[in-house]
C-alpha positions as CSV (number, residue, x, y, z in Angstrom):
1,X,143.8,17.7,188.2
2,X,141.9,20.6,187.4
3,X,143.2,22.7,184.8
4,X,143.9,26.9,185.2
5,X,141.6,29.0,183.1
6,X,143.3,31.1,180.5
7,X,144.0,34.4,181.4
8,X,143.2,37.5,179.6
9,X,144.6,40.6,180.4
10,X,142.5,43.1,181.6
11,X,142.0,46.9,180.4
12,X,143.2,47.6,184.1
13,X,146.3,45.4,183.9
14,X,147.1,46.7,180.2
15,X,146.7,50.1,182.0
16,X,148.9,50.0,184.7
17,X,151.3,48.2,182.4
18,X,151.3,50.8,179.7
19,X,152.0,53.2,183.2
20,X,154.7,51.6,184.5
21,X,156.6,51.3,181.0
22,X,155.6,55.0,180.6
23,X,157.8,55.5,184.0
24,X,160.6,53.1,183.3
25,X,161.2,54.9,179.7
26,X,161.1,58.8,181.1
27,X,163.5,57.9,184.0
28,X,165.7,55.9,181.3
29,X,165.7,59.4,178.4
30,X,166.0,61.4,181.6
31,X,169.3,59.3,182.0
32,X,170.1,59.2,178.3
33,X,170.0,63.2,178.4
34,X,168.3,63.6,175.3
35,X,165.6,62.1,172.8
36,X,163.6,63.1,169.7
37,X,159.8,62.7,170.9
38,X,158.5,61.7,167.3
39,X,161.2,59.6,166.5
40,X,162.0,56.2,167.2
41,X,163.5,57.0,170.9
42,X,159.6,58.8,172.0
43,X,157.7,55.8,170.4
44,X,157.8,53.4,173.5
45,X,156.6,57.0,175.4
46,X,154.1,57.8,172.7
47,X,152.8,53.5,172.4
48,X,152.3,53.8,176.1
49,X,150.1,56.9,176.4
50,X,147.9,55.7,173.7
51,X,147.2,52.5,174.9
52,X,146.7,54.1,178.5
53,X,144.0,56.3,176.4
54,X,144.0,58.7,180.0
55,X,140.6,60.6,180.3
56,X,142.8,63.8,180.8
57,X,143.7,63.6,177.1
58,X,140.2,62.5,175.8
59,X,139.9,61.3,172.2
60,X,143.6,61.2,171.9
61,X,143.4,57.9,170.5
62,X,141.0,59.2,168.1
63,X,141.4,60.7,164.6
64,X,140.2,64.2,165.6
65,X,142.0,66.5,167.8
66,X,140.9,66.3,171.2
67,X,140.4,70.3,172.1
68,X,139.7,70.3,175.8
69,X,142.6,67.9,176.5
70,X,144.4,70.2,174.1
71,X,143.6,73.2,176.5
72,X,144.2,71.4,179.5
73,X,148.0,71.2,178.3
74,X,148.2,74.6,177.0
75,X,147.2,76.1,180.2
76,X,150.1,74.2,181.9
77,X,152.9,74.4,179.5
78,X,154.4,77.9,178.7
79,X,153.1,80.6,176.4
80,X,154.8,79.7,172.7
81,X,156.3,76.0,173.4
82,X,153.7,75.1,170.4
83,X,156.4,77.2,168.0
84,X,159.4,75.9,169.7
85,X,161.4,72.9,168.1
86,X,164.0,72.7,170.6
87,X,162.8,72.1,174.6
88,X,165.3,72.2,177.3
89,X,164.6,70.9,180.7
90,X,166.8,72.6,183.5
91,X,167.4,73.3,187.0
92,X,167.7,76.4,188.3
93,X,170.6,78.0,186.8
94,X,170.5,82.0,187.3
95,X,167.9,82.6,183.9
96,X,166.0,84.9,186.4
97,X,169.1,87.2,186.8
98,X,169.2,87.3,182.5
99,X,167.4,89.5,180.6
100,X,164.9,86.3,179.3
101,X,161.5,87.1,180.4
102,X,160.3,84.7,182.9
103,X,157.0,82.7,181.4
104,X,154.6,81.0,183.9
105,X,152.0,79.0,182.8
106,X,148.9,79.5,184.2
107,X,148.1,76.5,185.8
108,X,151.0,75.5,186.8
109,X,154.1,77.0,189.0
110,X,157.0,76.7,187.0
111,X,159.6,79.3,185.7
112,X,160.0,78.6,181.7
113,X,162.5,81.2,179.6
114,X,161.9,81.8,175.6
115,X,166.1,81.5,174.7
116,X,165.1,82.2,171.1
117,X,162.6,81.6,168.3
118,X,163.3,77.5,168.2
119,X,164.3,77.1,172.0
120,X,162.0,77.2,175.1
121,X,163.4,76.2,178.6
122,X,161.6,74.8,181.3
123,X,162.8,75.0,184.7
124,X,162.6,71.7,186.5
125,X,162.7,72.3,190.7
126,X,160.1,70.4,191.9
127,X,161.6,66.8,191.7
128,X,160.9,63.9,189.2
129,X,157.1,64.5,189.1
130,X,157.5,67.7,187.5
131,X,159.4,66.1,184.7
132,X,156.9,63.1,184.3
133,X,154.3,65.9,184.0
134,X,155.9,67.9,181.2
135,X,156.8,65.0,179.6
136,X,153.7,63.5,179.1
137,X,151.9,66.7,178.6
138,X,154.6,67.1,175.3
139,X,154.3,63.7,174.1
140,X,150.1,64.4,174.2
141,X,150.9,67.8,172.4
142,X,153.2,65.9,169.4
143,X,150.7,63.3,169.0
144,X,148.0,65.8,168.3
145,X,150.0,67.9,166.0
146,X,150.7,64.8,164.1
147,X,147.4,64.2,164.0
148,X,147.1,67.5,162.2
149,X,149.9,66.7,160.0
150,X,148.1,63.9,158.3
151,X,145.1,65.7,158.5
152,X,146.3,68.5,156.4
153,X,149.4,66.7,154.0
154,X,148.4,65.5,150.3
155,X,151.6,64.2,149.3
156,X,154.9,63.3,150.7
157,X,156.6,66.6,149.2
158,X,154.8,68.8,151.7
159,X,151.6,69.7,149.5
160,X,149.0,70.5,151.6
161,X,144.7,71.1,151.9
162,X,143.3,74.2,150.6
163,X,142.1,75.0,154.1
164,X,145.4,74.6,155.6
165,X,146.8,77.6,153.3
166,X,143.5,79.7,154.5
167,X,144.7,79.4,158.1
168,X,147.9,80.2,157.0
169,X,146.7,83.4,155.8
170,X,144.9,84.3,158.6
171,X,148.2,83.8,160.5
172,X,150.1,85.9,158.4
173,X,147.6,89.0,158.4
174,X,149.7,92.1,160.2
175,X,146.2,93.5,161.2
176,X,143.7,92.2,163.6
177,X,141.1,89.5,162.6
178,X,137.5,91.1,161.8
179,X,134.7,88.7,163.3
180,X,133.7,87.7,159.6
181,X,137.8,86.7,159.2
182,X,138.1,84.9,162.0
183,X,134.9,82.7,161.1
184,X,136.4,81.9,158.3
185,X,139.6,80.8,159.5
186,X,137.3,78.9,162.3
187,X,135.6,77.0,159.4
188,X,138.5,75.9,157.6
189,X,140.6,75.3,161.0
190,X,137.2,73.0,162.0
191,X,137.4,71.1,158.7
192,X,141.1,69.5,159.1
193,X,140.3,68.8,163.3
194,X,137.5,66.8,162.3
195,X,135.3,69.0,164.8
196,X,132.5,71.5,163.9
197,X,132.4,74.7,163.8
198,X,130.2,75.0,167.2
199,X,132.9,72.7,168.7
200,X,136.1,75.0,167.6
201,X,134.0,78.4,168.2
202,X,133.1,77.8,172.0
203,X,136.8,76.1,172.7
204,X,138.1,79.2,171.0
205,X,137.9,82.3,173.8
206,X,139.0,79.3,176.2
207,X,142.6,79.8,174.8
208,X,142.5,83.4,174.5
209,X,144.6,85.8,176.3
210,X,145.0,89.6,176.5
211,X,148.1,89.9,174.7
212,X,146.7,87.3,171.7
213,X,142.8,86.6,171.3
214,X,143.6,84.3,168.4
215,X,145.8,82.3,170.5
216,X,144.1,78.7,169.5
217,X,144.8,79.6,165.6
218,X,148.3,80.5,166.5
219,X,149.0,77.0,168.5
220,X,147.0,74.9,165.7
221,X,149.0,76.9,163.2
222,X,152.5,75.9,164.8
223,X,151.5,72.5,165.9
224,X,150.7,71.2,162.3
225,X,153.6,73.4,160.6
226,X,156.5,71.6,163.0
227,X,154.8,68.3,162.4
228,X,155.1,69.3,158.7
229,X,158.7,69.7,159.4
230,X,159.4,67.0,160.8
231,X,157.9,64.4,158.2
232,X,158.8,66.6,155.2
233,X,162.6,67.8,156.4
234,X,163.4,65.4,158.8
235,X,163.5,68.2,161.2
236,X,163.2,66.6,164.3
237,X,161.6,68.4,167.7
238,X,164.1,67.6,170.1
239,X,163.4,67.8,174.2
240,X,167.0,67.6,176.6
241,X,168.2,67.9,179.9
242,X,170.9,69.7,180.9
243,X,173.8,68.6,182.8
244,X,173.1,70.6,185.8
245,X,169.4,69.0,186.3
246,X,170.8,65.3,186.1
247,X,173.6,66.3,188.3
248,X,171.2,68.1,191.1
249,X,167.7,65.9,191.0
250,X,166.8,63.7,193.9
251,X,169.4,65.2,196.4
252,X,166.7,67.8,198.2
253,X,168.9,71.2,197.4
254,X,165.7,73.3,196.2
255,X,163.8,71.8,199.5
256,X,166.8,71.8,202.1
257,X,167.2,75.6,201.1
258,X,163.6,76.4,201.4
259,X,163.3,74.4,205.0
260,X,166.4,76.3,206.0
261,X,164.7,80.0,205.4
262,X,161.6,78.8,207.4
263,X,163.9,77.7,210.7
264,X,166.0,80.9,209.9
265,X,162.4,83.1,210.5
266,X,161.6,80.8,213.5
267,X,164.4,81.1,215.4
268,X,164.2,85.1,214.3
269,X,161.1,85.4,215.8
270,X,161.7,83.2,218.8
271,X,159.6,81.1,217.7
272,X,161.5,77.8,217.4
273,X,160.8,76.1,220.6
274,X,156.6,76.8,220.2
275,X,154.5,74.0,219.7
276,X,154.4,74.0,215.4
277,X,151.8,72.9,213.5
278,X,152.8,72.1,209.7
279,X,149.6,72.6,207.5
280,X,149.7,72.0,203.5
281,X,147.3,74.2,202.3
282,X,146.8,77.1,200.1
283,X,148.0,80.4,200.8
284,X,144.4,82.3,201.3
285,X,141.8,80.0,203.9
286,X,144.0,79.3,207.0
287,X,144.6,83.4,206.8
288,X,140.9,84.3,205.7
289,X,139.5,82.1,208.1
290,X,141.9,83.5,211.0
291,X,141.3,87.7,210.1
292,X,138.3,87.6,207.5
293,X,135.6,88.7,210.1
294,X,138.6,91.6,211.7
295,X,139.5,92.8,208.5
296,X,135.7,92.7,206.8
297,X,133.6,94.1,209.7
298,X,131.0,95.7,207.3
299,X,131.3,93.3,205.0
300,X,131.2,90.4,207.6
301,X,128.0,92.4,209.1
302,X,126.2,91.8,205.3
303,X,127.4,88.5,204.8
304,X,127.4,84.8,205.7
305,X,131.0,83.4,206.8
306,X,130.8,81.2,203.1
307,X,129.2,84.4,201.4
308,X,132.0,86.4,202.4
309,X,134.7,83.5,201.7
310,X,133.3,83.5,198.2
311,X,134.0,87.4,198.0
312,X,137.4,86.8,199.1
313,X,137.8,83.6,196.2
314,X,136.2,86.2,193.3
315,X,139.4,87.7,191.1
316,X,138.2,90.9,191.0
317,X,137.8,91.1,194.9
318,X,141.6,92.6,195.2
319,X,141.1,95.7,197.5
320,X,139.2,92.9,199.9
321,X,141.8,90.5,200.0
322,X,144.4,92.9,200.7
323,X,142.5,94.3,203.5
324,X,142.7,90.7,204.8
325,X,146.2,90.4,203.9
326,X,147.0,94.1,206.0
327,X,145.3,92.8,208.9
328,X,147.1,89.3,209.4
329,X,150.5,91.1,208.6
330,X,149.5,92.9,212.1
331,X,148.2,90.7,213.9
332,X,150.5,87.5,214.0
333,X,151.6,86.9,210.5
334,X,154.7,86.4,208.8
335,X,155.2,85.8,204.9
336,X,158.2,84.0,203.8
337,X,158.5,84.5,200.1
338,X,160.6,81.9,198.3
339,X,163.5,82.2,196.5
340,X,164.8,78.7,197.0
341,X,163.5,77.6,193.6
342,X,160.8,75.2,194.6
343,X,157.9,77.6,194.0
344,X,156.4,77.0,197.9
345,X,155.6,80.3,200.2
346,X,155.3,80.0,203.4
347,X,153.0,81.7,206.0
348,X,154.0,81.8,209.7
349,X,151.0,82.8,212.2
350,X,151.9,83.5,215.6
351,X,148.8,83.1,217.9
352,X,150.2,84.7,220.5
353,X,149.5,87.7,218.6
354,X,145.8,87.5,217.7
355,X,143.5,89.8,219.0
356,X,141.3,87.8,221.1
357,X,138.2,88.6,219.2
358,X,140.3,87.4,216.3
359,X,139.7,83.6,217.2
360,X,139.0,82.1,220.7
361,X,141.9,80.0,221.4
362,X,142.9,78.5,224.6
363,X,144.4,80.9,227.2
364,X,147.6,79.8,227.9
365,X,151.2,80.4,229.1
366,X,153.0,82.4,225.4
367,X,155.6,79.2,225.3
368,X,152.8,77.0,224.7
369,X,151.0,78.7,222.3
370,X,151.0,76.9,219.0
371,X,152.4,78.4,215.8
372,X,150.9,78.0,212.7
373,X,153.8,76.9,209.7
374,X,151.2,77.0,206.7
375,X,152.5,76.0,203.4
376,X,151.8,76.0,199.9
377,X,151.0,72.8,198.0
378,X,154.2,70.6,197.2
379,X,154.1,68.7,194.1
380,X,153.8,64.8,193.5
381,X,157.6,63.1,195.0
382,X,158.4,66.8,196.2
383,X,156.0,66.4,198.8
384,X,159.2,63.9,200.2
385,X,161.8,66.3,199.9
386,X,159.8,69.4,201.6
387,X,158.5,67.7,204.6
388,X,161.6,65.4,204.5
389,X,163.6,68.8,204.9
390,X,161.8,70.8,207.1
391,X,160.9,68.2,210.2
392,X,164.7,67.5,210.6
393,X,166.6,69.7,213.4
394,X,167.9,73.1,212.5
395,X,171.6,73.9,212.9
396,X,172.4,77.4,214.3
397,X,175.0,79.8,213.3
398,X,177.0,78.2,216.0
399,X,176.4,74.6,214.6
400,X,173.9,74.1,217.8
401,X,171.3,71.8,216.9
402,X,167.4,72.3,217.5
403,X,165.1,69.8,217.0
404,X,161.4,71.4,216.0
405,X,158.6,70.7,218.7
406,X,156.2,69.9,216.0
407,X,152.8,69.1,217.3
408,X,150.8,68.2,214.4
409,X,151.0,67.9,210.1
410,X,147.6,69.0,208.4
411,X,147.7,68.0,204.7
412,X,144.8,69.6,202.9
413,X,144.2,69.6,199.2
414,X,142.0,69.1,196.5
415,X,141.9,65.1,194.8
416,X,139.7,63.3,192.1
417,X,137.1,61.2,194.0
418,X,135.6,58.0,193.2
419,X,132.2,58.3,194.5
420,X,131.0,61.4,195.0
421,X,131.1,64.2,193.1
422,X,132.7,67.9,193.0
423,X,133.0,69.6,196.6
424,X,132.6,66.6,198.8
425,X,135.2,66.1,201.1
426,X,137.4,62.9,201.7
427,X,139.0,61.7,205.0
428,X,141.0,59.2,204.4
429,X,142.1,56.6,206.7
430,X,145.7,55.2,204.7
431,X,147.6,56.1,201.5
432,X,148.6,53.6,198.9
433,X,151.4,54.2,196.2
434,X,150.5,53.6,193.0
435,X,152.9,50.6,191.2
436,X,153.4,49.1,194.3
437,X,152.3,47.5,197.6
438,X,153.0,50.7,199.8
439,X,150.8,51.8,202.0
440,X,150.7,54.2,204.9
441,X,148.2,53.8,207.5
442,X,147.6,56.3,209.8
443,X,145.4,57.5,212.8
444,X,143.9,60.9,211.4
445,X,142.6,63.2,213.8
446,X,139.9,64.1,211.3
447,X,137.1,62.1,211.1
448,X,133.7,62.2,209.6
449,X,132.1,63.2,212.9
450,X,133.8,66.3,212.5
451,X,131.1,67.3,209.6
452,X,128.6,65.9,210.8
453,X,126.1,68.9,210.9
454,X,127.8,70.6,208.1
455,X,125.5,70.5,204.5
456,X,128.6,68.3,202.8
457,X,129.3,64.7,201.7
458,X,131.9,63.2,203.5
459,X,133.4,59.5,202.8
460,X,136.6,57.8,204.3
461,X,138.8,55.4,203.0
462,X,141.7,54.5,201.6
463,X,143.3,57.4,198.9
464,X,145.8,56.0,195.9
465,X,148.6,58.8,195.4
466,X,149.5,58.2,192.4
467,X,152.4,58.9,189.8
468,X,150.0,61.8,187.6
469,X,146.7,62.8,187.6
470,X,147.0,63.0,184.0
471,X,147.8,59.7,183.4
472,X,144.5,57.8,185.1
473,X,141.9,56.1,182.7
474,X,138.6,54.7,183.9
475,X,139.9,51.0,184.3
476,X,143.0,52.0,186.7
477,X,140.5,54.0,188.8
478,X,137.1,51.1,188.6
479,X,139.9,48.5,189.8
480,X,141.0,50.8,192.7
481,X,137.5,51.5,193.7
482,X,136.5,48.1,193.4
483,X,139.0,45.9,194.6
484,X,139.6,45.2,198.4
485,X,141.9,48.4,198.4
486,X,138.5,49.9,199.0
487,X,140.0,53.3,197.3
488,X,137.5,56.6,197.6
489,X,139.9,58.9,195.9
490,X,143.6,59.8,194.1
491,X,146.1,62.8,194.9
492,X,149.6,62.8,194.5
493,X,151.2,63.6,197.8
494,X,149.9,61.8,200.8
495,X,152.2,58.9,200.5
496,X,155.0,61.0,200.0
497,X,154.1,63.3,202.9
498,X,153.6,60.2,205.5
499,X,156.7,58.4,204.3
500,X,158.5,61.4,205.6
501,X,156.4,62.2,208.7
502,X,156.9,58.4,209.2
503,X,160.7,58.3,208.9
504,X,161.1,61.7,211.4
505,X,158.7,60.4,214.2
506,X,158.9,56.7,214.3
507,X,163.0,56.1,212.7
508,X,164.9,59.1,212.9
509,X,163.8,60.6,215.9
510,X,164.0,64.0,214.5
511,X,160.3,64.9,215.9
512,X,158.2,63.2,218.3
513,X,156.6,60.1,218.0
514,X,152.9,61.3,219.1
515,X,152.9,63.8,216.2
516,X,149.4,64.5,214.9
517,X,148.4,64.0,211.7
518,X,145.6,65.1,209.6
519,X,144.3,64.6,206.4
520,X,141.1,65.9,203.9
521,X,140.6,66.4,200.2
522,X,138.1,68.3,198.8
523,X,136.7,67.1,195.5
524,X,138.1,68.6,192.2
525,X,136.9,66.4,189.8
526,X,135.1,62.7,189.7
527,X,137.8,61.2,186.8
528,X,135.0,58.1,186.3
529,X,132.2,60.3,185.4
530,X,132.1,61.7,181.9
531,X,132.5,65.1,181.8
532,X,133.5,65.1,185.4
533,X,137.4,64.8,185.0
534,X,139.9,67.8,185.4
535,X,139.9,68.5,181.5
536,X,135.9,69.9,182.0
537,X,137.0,73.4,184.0
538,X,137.6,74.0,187.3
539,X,135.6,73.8,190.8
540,X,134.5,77.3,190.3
541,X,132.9,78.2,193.4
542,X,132.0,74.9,194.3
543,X,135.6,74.2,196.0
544,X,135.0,77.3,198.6
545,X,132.9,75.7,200.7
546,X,134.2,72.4,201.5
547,X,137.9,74.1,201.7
548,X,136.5,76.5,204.3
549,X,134.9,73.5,206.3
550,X,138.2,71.4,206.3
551,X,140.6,74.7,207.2
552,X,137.7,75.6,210.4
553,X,138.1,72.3,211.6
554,X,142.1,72.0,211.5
555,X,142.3,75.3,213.0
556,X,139.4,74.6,215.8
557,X,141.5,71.0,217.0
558,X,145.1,72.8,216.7
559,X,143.9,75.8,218.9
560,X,141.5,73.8,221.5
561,X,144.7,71.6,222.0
């Protein structure tokens, strides 16, 4: 009888181990309503992440800080949860109508209120993935600032490095930091991060804002002092969630009163028996690419279509984007500005209304002209409760229901790739969940003959949606790319979008069976590259090109229909 070989776990099985128990213990504290993330309720959260080592949060494993995971987080959590002790998850419970200032992050949607100088609430409205996300960008945050801690501690008692008291100073100064001041404060800040001073003086203007230049001192600063706290006077940071939140997630009231507004406008505008075509997208290429050339005559005269897309990307290109903006108000478009809480607007184009050199569509009778539905990326599981919520029937005033004659669902968005590199595209051809055997195959209109004499790299295959972006290391994504699952990229929604295109069309009848569906990524980062990964800066201009390509081509096969 021959006998089995032992078996050794791989890094890629340890991985998606240390994953799943990452999940299984944030849905448990979510549950338990409160925990202390440095205490002995965060360690199975905080034993997880470092043996997942994600390439999000770098050398978190590491001794030294880990600075452009460190920014990564920053830019995603709100402005001043570094001095906060107290962090208070919530749903949307009427802090917009206070007189707390409303804090966005800047990379991330999400409506966070300063309560006082220990408490920071985060607004929670965009499903379980949102609270995964904060949670694990926290737990990254606490590590590092106990990384500082030792770092920076002599003895138990609290007595700390001489250059720990240096920054301190340079905290405390009223004035502003001379060049020669902050250098200083760089040099000793550099000493206790186990980074040099090159290292910490080009990270440093990453973290700067206009209201505080010295912003990474200030978040080193607190980060070490709480950790301080916390192992000197056992005063614990504490993260909770309030009643309200554990009462209201998973039962679709942010996304069943955003669909509802979006009918409402429809049937407004007489629009809800029109073929629809849903497109996920952001809110600027479907309407550049519809009015760019009307709205930018000179402009468009001067300049290639990309050339002028590229304008219309730049920051400080306002005036030019709301010449755009003017023009499809005009001609066709409606903007539906949410208030439902889950941070998604909403574009309605009427093609009925374009000018005919706008865009040659077919010439047809007005019923059957399609309108265009485009809205703004959902995020991770709310993908489900959006779509979920706006393909079912809308109930009228008189409780008459109308079921939506939706023609096709574009999905477009921006994924890691496994091989390629930034800007090429991906069509893929099923969706996979990741922790389980789900998959959703699908017949996608898009194909790579579509780009065939466009300057781009296009692959198809499989895409893994996965639970976080942040929380994928190397060995996850080599197994996936690898294996049999033949996996060219990872995204967080396309599961959760076809499982709810699935269920209207093919179980609940809500739309029809023959919808179209279309899918392309563009890529935003290679996360098995080194310096490729999300953490290393943005797509820059890179990401104008192949988001232009994939928008002309949804656009050409929805009006050609």
């Amino acid at each position: 009888m021959r006998k089995l070989k032992p078996h050794n776990r791989t890094r890629a099985q340890e991985s998606t181990s240390a994953i799943e128990r990452l999940y299984i213990t944030m849905r448990h504290l979510f549950n338990r309503g409160f925990y202390k993330p440095m205490g002995v309720s965060g360690e199975t959260l905080r034993e997880s992440l470092l043996t997942l080592r994600p390439e999000i949060y770098g050398s978190i494993s590491e001794d030294k800080i880990e600075l452009q995971g460190l920014l990564y987080v920053i830019d995603r959590l709100p402005t001043g949860i570094e001095e906060c002790r107290f962090i208070n998850l919530t749903s949307d419970e009427g802090y917009k109508n206070s007189h707390f200032k409303t804090i966005i992050p800047s990379k991330r949607r999400r409506n966070c209120y300063r309560i006082d100088e220990e408490q920071m609430n985060i607004e929670v409205t965009r499903g379980r993935s949102e609270i995964y996300d904060v949670l694990t960008h926290l737990t990254f945050l606490y590590v590092e600032s106990h990384k500082i801690m030792k770092h920076i501690m002599i003895d138990e008692k609290g007595k700390v490095i001489r250059d720990w008291k240096k920054l301190e100073q340079a905290i405390q100064k009223k004035d502003e930091l001379t060049k020669e001041e902050k250098e200083i404060a760089l040099t000793h800040t550099a000493n206790f991060l186990g980074r040099t001073f090159e290292e910490v003086n080009d990270v440093y203007p990453q973290f700067a804002t206009k209201e505080d230049p010295h912003r990474f001192l200030n978040i080193i600063y607190y980060l070490g002092k709480l950790a301080l706290d916390e192992v000197v006077n056992n005063n614990k940071r504490i993260i909770t969630f309030s009643p309200v939140l554990r009462e209201r997630l998973g039962h679709h009231i942010h996304g069943e009163k955003w669909a509802l507004k979006i009918k409402q406008a429809l049937e407004d505008n007489d629009l809800l028996q029109r073929p629809l075509h849903i497109i996920s997208a952001n809110m600027h290429s479907v309407m550049n690419t519809l009015y760019a050339n009307s709205a930018l005559t000179s402009e468009a005269k001067k300049k290639q279509p990309l050339q002028l897309f590229e304008s219309l990307s730049n920051p400080a290109n306002g005036k030019l984007r709301d010449k755009v903006t003017k023009t499809a108000l005009k001609n066709g478009m409606t903007f539906i500005d949410d208030d439902s809480g889950a941070n998604i607007d909403v574009q309605v184009f009427d093609s009925d209304k374009f000018p005919k050199l706008l865009y040659n569509a077919k010439e047809v009778e007005t019923k059957d002209k399609p309108v265009i539905i485009v809205m703004d990326y959902a995020f991770g599981e709310q993908a489900y409760e959006t779509m979920d919520e706006l393909l079912k029937p809308f109930e009228d005033s008189t409780n008459n229901s109308h079921f939506l004659n939706v023609a096709s669902v574009s999905i477009m968005g921006k994924a890691g790739i496994l091989e390629g590199g930034k800007g090429d595209i991906m069509i893929p051809s099923a969706h996979v969940f990741e922790g389980t055997a789900d998959n959703y195959p699908f017949d996608n209109q898009l194909n790579i003959s579509d780009f065939k004499e466009e300057d781009v790299n296009v692959c198809t295959g499989a895409m893994i949606t996965v639970l976080g972006t942040s929380l994928q290391n190397r060995d996850v994504l080599r197994f996936f790319h690898e294996s049999t699952w033949n996996v060219i990229g990872l995204e967080m929604e396309g599961a959760h979008y076809q499982k709810a295109i699935q269920a209207a069309a093919k179980i609940r009848g809500s739309i029809s069976s023959k919808v179209q569906v279309r899918y392309a990524y563009y890529a935003s980062d290679n996360p098995l590259e080194t310096g490729s990964t999300l953490a290393s800066g943005g797509l820059g201009t890179s990401g104008v090109k192949p988001t232009y390509l994939i928008t002309e081509k949804i656009i050409k096969q929805i009006l050609d229909q």
